[in-house]
Backbone as CSV, one residue per row, in Angstrom:
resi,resn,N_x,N_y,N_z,CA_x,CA_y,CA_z,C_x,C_y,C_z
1,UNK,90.523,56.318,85.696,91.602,57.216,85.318,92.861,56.430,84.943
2,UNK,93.096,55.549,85.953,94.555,54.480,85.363,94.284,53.931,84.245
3,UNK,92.979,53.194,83.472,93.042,52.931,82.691,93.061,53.481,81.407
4,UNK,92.141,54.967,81.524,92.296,55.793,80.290,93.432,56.387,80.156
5,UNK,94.271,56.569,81.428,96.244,56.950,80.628,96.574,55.586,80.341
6,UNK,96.244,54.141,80.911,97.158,53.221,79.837,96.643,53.413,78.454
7,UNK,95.583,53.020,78.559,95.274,53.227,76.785,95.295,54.163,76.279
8,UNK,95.760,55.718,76.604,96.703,56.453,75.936,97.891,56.034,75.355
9,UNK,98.335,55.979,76.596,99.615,55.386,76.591,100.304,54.214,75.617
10,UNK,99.547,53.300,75.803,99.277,52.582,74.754,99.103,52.973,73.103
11,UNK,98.153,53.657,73.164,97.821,53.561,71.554,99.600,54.449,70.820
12,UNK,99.627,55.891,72.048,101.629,55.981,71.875,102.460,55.205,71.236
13,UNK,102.231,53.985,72.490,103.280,53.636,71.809,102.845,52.883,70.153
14,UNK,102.001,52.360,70.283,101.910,51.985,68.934,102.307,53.341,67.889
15,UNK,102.129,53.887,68.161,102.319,55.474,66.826,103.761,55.427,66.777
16,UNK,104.114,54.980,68.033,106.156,55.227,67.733,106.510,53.948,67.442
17,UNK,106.070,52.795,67.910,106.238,52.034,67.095,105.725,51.636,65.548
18,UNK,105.013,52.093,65.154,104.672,52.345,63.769,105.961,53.075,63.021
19,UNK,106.213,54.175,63.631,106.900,54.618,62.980,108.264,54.242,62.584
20,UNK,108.453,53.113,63.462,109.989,52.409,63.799,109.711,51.927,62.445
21,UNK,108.729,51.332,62.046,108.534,50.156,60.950,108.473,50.952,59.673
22,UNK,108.001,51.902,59.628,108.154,52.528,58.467,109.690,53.383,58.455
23,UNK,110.146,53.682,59.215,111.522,53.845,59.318,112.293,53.580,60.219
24,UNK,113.018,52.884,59.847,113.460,51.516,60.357,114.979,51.968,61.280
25,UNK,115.214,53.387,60.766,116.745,54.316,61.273,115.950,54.693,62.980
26,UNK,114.591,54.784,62.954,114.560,55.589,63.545,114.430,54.765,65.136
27,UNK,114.394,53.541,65.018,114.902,52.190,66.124,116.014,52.853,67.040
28,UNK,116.643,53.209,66.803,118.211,53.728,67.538,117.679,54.311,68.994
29,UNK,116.490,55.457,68.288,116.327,56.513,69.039,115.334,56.342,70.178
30,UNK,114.184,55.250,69.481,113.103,55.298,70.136,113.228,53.531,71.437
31,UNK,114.500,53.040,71.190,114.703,51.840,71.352,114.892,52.404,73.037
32,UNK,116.137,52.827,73.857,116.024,53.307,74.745,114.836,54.064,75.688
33,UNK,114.619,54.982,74.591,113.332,55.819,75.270,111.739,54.398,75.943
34,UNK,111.765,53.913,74.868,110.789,53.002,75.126,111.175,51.363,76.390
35,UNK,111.875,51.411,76.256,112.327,50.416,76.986,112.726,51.084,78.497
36,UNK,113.256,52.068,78.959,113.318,52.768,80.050,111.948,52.741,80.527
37,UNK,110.894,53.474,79.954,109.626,54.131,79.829,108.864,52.478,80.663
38,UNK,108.417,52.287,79.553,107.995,50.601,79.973,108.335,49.499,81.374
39,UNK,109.645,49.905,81.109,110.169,49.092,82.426,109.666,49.772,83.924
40,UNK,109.655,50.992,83.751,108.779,52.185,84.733,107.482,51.654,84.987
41,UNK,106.668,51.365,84.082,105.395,51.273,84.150,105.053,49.825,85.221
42,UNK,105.710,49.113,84.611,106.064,47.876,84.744,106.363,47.652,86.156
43,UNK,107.524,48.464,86.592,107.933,48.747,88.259,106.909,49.375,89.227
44,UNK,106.490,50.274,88.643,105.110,50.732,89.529,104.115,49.962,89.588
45,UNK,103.391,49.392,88.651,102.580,48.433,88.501,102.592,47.464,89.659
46,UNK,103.826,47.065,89.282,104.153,45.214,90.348,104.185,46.417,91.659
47,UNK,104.852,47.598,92.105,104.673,47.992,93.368,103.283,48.046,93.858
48,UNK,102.577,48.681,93.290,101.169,48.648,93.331,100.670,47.515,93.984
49,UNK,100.708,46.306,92.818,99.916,44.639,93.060,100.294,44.440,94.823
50,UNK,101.757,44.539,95.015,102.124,43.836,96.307,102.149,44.632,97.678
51,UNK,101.447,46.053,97.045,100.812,46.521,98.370,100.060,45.831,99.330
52,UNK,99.742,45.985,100.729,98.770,45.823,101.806,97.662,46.481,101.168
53,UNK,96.286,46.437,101.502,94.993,46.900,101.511,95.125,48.466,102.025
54,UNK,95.527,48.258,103.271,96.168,49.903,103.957,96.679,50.929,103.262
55,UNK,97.172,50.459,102.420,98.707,51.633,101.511,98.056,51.332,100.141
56,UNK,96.970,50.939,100.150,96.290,51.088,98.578,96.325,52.208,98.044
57,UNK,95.832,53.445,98.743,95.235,54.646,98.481,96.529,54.826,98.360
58,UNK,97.395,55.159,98.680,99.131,55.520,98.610,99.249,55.299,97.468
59,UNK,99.423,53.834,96.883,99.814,53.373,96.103,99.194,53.387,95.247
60,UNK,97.811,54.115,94.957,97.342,53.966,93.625,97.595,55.576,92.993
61,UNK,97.823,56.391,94.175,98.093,57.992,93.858,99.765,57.912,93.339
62,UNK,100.908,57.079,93.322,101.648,57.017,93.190,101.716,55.937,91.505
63,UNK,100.976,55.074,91.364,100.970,54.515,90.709,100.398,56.026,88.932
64,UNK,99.081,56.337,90.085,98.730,57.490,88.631,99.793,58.324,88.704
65,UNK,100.541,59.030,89.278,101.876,59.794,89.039,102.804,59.161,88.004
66,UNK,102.572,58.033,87.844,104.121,57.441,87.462,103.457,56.876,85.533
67,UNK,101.845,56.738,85.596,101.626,56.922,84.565,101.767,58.119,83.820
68,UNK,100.800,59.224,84.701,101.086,60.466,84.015,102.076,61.023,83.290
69,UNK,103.142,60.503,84.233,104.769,61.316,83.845,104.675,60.202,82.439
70,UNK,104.584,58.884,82.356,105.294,58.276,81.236,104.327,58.336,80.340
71,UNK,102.919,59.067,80.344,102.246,59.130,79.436,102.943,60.428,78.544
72,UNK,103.213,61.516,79.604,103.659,62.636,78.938,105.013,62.370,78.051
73,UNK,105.941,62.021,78.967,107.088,61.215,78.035,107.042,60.724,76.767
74,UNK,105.929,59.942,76.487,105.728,59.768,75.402,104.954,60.800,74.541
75,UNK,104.657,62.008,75.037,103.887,62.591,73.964,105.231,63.927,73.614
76,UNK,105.805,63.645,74.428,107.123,64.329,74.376,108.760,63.942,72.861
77,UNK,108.185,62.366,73.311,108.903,61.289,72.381,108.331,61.708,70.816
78,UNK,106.531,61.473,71.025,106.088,61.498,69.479,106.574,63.139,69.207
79,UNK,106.299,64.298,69.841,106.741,65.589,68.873,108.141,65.553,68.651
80,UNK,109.407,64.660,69.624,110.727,64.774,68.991,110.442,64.057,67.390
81,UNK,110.192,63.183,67.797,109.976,62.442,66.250,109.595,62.879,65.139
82,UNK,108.137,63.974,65.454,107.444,64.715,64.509,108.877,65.932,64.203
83,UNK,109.434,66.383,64.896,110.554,67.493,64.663,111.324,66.559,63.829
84,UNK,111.888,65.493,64.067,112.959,64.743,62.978,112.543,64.605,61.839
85,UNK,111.191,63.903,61.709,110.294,64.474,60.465,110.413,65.573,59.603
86,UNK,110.165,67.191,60.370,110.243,67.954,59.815,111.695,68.246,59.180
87,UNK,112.380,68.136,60.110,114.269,67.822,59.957,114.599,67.634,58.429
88,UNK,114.065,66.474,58.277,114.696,65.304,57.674,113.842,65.665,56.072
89,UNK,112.488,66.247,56.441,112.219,67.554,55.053,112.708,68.400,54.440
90,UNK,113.103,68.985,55.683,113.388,70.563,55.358,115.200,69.899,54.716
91,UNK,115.746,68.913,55.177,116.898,68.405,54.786,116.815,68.486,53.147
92,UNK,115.759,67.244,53.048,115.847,66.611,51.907,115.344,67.877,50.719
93,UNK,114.258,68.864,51.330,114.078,70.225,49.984,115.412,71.007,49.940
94,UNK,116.543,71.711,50.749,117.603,72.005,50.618,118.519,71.136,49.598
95,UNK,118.702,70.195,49.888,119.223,69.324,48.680,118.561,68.946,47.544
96,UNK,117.294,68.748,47.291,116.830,69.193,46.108,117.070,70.769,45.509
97,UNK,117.147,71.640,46.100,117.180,73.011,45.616,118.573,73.333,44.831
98,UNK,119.086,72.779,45.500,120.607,72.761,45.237,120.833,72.079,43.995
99,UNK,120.517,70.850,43.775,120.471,70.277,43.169,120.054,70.759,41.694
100,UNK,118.985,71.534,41.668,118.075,72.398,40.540,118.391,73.776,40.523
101,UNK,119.695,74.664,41.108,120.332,75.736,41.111,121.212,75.320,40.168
């Protein structure tokens, strides 16, 4: 289970980072989100490793919590993005319309 939300998680972020690269504005937004996010993963993780044997079970139910949430986060991240998308359409046909009025 931990591993099939990282490699969710994962392939995420690649999609938002993809998208950074093809638009390059959109760094601002996803720069924070991802770097908070990560550093999370990152913190639970190392809590995890330096558990006792005892507090495993603790710590691995805490560890999948802390993926879950940042898996969702990110699927939260990609539909803001997909909305700026639409945004940034529905922008650009208004100003064409106008344009051809």
């Amino acid at each position: 289970e931990v591993t099939a939300t990282l490699n969710r998680s994962d392939q995420k972020c690649e999609v938002i980072l993809n998208r950074v690269l093809e638009e390059p504005k959109k760094f601002r937004r996803v720069r924070g989100f991802l770097s908070g996010h990560l550093a999370r993963v990152a913190e639970i993780s190392t809590d995890f490793i330096g558990l006792s044997s005892e507090r495993q079970t603790e710590g691995l139910t805490k560890l999948k919590r802390g993926l879950i949430a940042v898996d969702k986060a990110l699927d939260q991240e990609l539909d803001a993005l997909d909305r700026d998308e639409v945004l940034d359409v529905e922008v650009a046909l208004k100003v064409l319309e106008r344009q051809l009025a």
